[in-house]
Residue frames as a rotation matrix with the C-alpha (Angstrom) as fourth column:
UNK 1
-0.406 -0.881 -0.243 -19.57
-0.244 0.361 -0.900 -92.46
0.881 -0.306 -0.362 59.11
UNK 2
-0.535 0.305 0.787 -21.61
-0.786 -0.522 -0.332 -92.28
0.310 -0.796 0.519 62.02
UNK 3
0.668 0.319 0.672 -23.34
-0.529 0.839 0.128 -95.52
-0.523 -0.441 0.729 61.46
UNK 4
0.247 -0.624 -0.742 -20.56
0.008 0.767 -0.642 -97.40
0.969 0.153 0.194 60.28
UNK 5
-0.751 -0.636 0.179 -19.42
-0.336 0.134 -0.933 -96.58
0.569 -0.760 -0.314 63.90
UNK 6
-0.058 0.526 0.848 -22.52
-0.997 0.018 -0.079 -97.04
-0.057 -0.850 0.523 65.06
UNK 7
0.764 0.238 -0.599 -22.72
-0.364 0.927 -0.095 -101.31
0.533 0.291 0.795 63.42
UNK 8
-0.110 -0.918 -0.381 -19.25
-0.053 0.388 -0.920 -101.56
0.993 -0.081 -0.091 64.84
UNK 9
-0.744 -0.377 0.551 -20.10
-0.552 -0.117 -0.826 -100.91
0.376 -0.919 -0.121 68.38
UNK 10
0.472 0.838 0.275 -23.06
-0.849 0.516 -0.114 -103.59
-0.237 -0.179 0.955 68.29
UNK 11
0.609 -0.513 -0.606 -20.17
0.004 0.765 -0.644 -106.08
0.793 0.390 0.468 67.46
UNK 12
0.780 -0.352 -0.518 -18.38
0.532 -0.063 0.844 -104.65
-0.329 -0.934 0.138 70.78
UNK 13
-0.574 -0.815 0.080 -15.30
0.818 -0.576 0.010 -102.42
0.038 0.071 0.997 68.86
UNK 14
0.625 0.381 -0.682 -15.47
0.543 -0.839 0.030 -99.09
-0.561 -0.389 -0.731 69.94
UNK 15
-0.028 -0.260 0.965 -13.93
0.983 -0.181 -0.020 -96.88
0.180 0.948 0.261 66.72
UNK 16
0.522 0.181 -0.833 -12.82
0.302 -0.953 -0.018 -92.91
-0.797 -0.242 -0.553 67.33
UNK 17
0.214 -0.549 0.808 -11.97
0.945 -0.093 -0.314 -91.11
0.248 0.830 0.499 64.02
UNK 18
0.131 -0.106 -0.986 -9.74
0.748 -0.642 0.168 -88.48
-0.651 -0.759 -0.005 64.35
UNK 19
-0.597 -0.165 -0.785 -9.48
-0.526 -0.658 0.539 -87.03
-0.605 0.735 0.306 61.07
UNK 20
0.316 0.826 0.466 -12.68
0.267 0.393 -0.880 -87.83
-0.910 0.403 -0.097 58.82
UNK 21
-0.878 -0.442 -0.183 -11.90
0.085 -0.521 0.849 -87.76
-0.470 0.730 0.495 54.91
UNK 22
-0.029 0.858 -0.513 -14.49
-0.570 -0.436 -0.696 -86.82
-0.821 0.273 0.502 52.34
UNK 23
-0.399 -0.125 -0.908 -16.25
-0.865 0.380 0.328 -88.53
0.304 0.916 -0.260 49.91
UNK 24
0.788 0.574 -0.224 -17.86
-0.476 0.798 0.370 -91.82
0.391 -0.185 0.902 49.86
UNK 25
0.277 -0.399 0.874 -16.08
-0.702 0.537 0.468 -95.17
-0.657 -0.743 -0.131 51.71
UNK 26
-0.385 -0.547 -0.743 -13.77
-0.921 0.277 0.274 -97.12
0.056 0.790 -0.611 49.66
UNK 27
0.965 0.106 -0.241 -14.99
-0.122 0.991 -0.053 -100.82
0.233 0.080 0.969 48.69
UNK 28
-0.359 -0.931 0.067 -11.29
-0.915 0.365 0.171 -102.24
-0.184 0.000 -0.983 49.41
UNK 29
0.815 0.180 -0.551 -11.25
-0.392 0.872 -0.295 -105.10
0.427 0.456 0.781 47.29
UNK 30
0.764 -0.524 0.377 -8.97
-0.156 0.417 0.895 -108.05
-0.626 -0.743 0.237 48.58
UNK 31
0.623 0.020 0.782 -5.42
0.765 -0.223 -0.604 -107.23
0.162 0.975 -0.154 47.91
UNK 32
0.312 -0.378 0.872 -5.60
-0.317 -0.906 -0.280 -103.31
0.896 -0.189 -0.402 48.85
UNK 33
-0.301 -0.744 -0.597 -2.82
0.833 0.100 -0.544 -102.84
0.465 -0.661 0.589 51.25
UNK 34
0.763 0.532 0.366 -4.01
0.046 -0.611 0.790 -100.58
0.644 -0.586 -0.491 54.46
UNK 35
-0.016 -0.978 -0.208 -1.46
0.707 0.137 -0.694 -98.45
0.707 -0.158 0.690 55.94
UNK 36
0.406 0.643 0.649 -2.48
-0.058 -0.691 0.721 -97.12
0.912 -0.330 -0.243 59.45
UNK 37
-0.685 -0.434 0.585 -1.68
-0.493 -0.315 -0.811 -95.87
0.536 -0.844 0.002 63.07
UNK 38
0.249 0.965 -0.080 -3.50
0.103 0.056 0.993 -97.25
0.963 -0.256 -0.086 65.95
UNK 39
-0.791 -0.516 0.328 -3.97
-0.424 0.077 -0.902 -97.73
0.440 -0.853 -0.280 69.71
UNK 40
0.199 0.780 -0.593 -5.57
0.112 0.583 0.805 -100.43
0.973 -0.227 0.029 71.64
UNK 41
-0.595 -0.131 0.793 -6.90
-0.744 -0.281 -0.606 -99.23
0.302 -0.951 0.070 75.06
UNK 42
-0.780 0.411 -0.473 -8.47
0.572 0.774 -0.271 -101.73
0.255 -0.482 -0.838 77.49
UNK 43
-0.223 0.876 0.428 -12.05
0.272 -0.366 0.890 -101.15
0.936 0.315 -0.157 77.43
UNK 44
0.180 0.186 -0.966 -12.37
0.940 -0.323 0.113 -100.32
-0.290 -0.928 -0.233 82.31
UNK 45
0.865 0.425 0.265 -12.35
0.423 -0.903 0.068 -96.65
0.269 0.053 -0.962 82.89
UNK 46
0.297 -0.806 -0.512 -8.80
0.317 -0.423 0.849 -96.42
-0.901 -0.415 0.130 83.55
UNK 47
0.807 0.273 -0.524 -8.07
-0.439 -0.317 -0.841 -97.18
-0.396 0.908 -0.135 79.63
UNK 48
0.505 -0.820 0.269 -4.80
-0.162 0.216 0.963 -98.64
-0.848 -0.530 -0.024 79.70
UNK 49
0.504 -0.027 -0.863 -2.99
-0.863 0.015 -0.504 -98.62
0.027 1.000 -0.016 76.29
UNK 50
0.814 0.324 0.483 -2.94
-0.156 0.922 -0.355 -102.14
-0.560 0.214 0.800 75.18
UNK 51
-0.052 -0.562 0.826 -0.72
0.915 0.304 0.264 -101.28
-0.399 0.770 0.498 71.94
UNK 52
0.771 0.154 -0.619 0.17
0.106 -0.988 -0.114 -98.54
-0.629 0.023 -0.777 70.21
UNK 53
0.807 -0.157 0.569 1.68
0.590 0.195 -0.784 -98.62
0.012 0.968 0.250 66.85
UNK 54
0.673 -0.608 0.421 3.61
-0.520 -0.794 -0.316 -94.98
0.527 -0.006 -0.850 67.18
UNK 55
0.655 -0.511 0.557 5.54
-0.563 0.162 0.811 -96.69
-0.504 -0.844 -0.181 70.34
UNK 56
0.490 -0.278 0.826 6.65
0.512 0.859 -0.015 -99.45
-0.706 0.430 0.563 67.77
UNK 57
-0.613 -0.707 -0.354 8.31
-0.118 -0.361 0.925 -96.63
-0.782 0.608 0.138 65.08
UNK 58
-0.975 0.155 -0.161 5.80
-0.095 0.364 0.927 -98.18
0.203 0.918 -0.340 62.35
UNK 59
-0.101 0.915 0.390 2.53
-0.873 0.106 -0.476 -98.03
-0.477 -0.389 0.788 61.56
UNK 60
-0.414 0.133 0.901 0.54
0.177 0.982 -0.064 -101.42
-0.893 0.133 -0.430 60.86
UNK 61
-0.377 0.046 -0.925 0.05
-0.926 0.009 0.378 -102.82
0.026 0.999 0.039 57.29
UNK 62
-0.455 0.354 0.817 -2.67
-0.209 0.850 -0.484 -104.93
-0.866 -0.391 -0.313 56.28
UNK 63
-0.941 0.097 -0.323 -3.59
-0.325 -0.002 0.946 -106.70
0.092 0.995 0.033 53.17
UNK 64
-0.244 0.969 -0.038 -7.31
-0.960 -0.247 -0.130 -107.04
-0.136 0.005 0.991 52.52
UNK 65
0.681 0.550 -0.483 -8.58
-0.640 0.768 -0.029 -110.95
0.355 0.329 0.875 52.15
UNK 66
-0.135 -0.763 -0.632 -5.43
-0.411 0.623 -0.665 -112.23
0.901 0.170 -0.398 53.29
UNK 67
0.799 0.328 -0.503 -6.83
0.306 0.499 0.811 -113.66
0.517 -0.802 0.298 56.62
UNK 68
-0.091 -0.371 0.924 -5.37
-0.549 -0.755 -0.357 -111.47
0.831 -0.540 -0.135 59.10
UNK 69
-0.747 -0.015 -0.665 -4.30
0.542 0.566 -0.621 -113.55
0.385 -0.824 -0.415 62.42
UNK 70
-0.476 0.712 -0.516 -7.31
0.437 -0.318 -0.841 -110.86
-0.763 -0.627 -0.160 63.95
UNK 71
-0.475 0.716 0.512 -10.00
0.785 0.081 0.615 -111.12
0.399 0.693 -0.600 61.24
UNK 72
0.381 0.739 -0.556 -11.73
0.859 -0.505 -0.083 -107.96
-0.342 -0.446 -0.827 63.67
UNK 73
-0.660 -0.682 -0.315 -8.89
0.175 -0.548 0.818 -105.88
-0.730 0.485 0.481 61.77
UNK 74
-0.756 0.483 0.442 -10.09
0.565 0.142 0.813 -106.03
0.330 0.864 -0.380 58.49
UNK 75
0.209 0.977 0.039 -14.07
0.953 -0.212 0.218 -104.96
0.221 -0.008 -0.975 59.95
UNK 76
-0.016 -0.565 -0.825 -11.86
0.748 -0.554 0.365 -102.15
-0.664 -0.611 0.432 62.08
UNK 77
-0.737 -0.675 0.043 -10.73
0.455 -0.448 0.769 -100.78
-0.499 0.586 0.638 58.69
């Protein structure tokens, strides 16, 4: 997991897992539906939360291949 976070932050996303599962990383084949919390902080040293799924009641749902209006989703996952 470590470098996957580490390729991601040479693209500029910064990626904090808070609960690691076990086992190899899934291929997600376009399709698989991805059904996750998040929160987007602004990258200054205050942090400011950007977004923040929980606040919304729902977490976000994303189908694989389906061209996601932010295509950095998808790498995210």
């Amino acid at each position: 997991m470590a470098d996957l976070i580490a390729r991601l932050r040479e693209d500029g996303i910064q990626k904090r897992v808070i609960q690691e599962g076990q086992g190899e990383l899934p291929d997600f084949q376009d399709g698989t539906k991805a059904t996750f919390h998040f929160r987007t902080l602004h990258s200054d040293d205050e942090g400011a939360i950007l977004d923040d799924s929980r606040t919304r009641g729902k977490p976000m749902e994303l189908i694989i291949g389906k061209k996601f209006k932010l295509p950095v989703w998808e790498t995210i996952v």
